[in-house]
Each structure stands twice: as C-alpha cells, then as structure tokens.
N, C-alpha and C positions, 0 to 999 in steps of 0.2 A: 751221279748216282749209279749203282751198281745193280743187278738183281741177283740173287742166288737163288737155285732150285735145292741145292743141298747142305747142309750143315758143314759137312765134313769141309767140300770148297770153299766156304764163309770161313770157316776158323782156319784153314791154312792162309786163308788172302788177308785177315786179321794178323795173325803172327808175324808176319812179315812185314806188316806197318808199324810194331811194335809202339801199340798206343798203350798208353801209362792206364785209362779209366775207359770203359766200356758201358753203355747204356743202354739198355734193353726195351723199347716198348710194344709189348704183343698186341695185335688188333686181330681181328678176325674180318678186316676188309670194309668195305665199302666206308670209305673216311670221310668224315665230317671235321668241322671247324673244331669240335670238343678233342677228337687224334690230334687234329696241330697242335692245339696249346700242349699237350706231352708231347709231342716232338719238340719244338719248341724248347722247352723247358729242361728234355733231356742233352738239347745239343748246347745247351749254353752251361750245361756241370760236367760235359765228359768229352773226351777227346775222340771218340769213336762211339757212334750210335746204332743200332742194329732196331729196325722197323720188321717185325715181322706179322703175315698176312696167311691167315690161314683161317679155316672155317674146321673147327675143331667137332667130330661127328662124336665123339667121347660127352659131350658134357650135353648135346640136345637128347632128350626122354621120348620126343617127337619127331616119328621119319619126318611127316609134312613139314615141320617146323624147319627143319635141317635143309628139306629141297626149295624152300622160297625163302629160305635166307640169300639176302640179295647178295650176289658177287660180281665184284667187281672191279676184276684187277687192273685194269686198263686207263678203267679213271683214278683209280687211286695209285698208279705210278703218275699219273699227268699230274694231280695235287700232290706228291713229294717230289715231282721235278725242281723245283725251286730248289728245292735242298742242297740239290748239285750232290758235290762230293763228301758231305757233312754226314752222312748217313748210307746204310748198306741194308738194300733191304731184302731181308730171306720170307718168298713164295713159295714154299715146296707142295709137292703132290702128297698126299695121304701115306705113300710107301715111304718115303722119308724118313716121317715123324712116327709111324708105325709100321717097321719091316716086315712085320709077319700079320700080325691083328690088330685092329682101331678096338681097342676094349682098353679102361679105363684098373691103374693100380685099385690097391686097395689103400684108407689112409682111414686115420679114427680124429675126427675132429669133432666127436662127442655133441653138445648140444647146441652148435656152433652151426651144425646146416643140417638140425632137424627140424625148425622154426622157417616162417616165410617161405624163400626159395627153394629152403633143403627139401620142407614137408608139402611144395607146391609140383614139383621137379624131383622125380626119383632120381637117383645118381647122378645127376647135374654136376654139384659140386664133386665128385671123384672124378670124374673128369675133366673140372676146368683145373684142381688141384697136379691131375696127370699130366696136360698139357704146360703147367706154368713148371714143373719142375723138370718136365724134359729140354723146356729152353733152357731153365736156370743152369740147368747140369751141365748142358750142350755147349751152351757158351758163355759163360761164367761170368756175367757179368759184373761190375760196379756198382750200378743201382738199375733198379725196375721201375715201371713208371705204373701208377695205374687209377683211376680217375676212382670218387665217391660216388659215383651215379650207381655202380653197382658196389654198394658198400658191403652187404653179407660177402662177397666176391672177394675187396679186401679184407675182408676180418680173416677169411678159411688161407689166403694166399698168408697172410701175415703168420700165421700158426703153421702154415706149411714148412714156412722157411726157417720157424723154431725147431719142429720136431725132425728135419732133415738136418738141421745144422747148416745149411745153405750160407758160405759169405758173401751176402748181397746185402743191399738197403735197399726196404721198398718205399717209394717215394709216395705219397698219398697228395692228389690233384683235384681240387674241387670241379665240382658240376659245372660245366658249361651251358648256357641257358638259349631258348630262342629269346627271340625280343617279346614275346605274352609270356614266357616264363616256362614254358613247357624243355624240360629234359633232353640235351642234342641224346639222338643213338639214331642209330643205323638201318631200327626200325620203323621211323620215323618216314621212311622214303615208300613206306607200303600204304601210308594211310590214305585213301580220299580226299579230296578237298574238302566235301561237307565233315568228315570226320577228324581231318589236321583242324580245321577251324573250331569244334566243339574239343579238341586237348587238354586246351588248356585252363580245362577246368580242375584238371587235374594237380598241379602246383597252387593252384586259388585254393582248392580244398587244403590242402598242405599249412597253406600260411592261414588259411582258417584257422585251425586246430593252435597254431600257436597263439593267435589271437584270442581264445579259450582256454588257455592253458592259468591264467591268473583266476579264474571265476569257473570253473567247471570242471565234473570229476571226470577221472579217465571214461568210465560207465557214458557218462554226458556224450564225453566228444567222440567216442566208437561209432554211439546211437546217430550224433549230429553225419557222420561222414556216410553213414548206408543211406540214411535217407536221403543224405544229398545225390548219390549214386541211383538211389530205387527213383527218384524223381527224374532221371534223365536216363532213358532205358534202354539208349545207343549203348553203351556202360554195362558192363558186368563188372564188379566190385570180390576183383580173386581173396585178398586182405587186405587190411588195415588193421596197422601193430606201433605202438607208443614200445619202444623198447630200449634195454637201457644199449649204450652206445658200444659196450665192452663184449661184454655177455649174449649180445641181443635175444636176453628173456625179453617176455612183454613186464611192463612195468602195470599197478595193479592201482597207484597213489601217486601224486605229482611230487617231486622233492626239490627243488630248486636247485638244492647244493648234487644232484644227481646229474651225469651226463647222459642224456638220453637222445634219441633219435624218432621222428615219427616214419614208419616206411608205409607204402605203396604200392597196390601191381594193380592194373585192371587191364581187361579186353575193351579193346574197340575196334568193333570192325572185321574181327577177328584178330588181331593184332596187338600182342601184350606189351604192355606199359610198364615199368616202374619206375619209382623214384623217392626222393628220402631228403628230409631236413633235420637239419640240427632242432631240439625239440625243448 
C-alpha cells in the first residue's frame, strides 16, 4: 500500500502502471467495516483502486462540526494494510485539494438538495458535489463507489456526473449494519455508551413505519415517529420524510407501485444520525 499527499504524484505513479480500470472510493477517514465492503468491492471490478481520505471543510455548515470530526489517519492506514498493493491511498493536506481557497463551486441540483439534508445543512451538498468532482476530474476514474447510508449524497453525486458529463459509473452500495441494526458511520465513534446503547431505536423506528405502511396514512406514520422520539427525550427528532426514491419529494399517499424511501436524521448526544430504508 502506497500513500500519496498529492494528486499530481498519484496520477503520474498510476500512468506508469498502465491499469486498464481505475476505482475510486472517497471517505473522509476514520474507517469502519461499512469503507471495507466498498473497498472490497471496488478491488474485486478494477485493476487499480485509489482510497481517498480527507475531511472535506467545503460541505460542514458547522466550524464545531468540522473540528470533532474524528481523524484518523493512522488507524485507518492500519485497517487498509491488508490491502497490500491492491490500492493507493491519496491523504492530502487542504492546499492540495484547494490551492488558493476551501470554498465550494457553484452547481444547480434544483430540488434535489433543498429537502432533508439540503434544507438541514446550508451548502452541504455544493461542497460534497465540489469535492467529488475534483476527484472525478483529478483522476478519472472507471467507477466510484459510494454507500446508500447517505443516499440524498448519492442522488446530488449521480446528477452531478450527468450535468458534468463525467465518464465514470457510480456504483450504489447498500448500508452496512451494526448487529441491533443501527447505521455503521464514523460518527458513531462520538456516542457514549448510554447513548450507542439507546441507537438503535433509530432503525426499529425505521422498520416501524414499513410495518405501517399496509394500514396507515402517511399523516399516521409522521404522527407515529415524533411521538416515538418526544417519548425518549435523549432524541431530538431533526426530520422524518417518506419520500419518493427519485425525486426525493415527500410523498403525501402510500402507492405501492411507487419507489419510495423513508429517511431519518436525529441528535443524540449531540451527535447527528441519519439513515434511510427502502419504504
């Protein structure tokens, strides 16, 4: 395993191994068992895999947010050691990836991330959008890997690479789960012990709602999830949105023949959550 601080070193040490297929999976560090299965997954379709580890200050709304995001580069080269030579993994410093200023393009993904995250997180998505096309640009990948956990995340990345023209395939990777069902991520590693133990009421309410979805109106199951939240008061309850899977409007009537999705965000602890079922 390789590390690179700079792009420009990565892509001349890539052309030189003239690999046929390139695989791209961007993290923002502190890796969990949900990054393997996309590593994983990307080394077993591409001949060259590129891991990148960066804590993107473009897409947090939140200084605080941004400085107790946990980093952690140290262990997370120790969990892609394994990997050996199968992957190259590009670290760089902030000047890198923004030579002159960390400020985020401009991009119109319309009604796509003013809903949930978009209308939770001002300019979020222009910067997670800014950072995924300066890798796509950068080093041009084959395909991208990027998990459902944050699925608004993929829908603005999938639209990105239409309105860029981007030749890449983004690979869509389902959720990885703990063993109670609660959502792997990165910020998982901030909660408490009393508060990691009270989680995973979060995915129960989840499969609630689909459990409701044959016998009760949208109106119903909204009502059913706040009160489940106002009754456990660890819990702040940011949204809960039944939305359709495409569009991610909120859907208003249950349609069966409709793809939809229920999403998720709450505090605990101080420490935001979210998460998302097929619905």
């Amino acid at each position: 395993m390789r590390v690179f601080k700079e792009q420009l070193t990565l892509n001349s040490f890539i052309k030189k191994q003239s690999r046929d297929s390139i695989g791209l999976v961007p993290t923002m560090g502190a890796l969990h068992f949900g990054h393997l299965t996309l590593v994983d997954k990307a080394v077993s379709e591409n001949d060259c895999v590129i891991v990148s580890i960066f804590v993107n200050p473009t897409q947090f709304d939140d200084a605080s947010d941004l400085n107790s995001y946990p980093k952690t580069l140290e262990e997370d080269l120790q969990k892609l050691a394994p990997y050996g030579n199968q992957i190259l993994v590009y670290a760089p410093e902030v000047k890198d990836v923004y030579p002159d200023e960390a400020c985020s393009n401009r991009y119109t993904f319309g009604l796509l991330e003013t809903t949930m995250e978009g209308a939770e997180r001002e300019g979020h998505f222009q910067g997670v959008a800014t950072i995924v096309h300066k890798l796509l640009s950068g080093f041009k990948p084959t395909r991208a890997y990027f998990g459902e956990k944050d699925y608004q995340q993929l829908c603005i990345i999938q639209q990105l690479v239409l309105q860029e023209k981007l030749p890449v395939n983004i690979v869509k990777c389902p959720i990885i789960r703990e063993k109670d069902g609660l959502a792997m991520s990165s910020r998982n590693t901030r909660l408490s012990e009393k508060d990691r133990a009270q989680a995973a009421l979060i995915y129960a309410t989840l499969n609630k709602t689909i459990a409701l979805k044959n016998n009760s109106s949208i109106e119903d199951i909204n009502h059913i999830v706040q009160s489940t939240f106002d009754q456990n008061p660890d819990f702040r309850l940011d949204y809960f949105c039944i939305a359709d899977a495409q569009s991610l409007q909120p859907i208003t009537t249950i349609n069966h023949r409709q793809a939809a999705r229920a999403f998720i965000a709450v505090k605990l602890g101080g420490v935001r959550l979210i998460d998302n079922v097929n619905f």
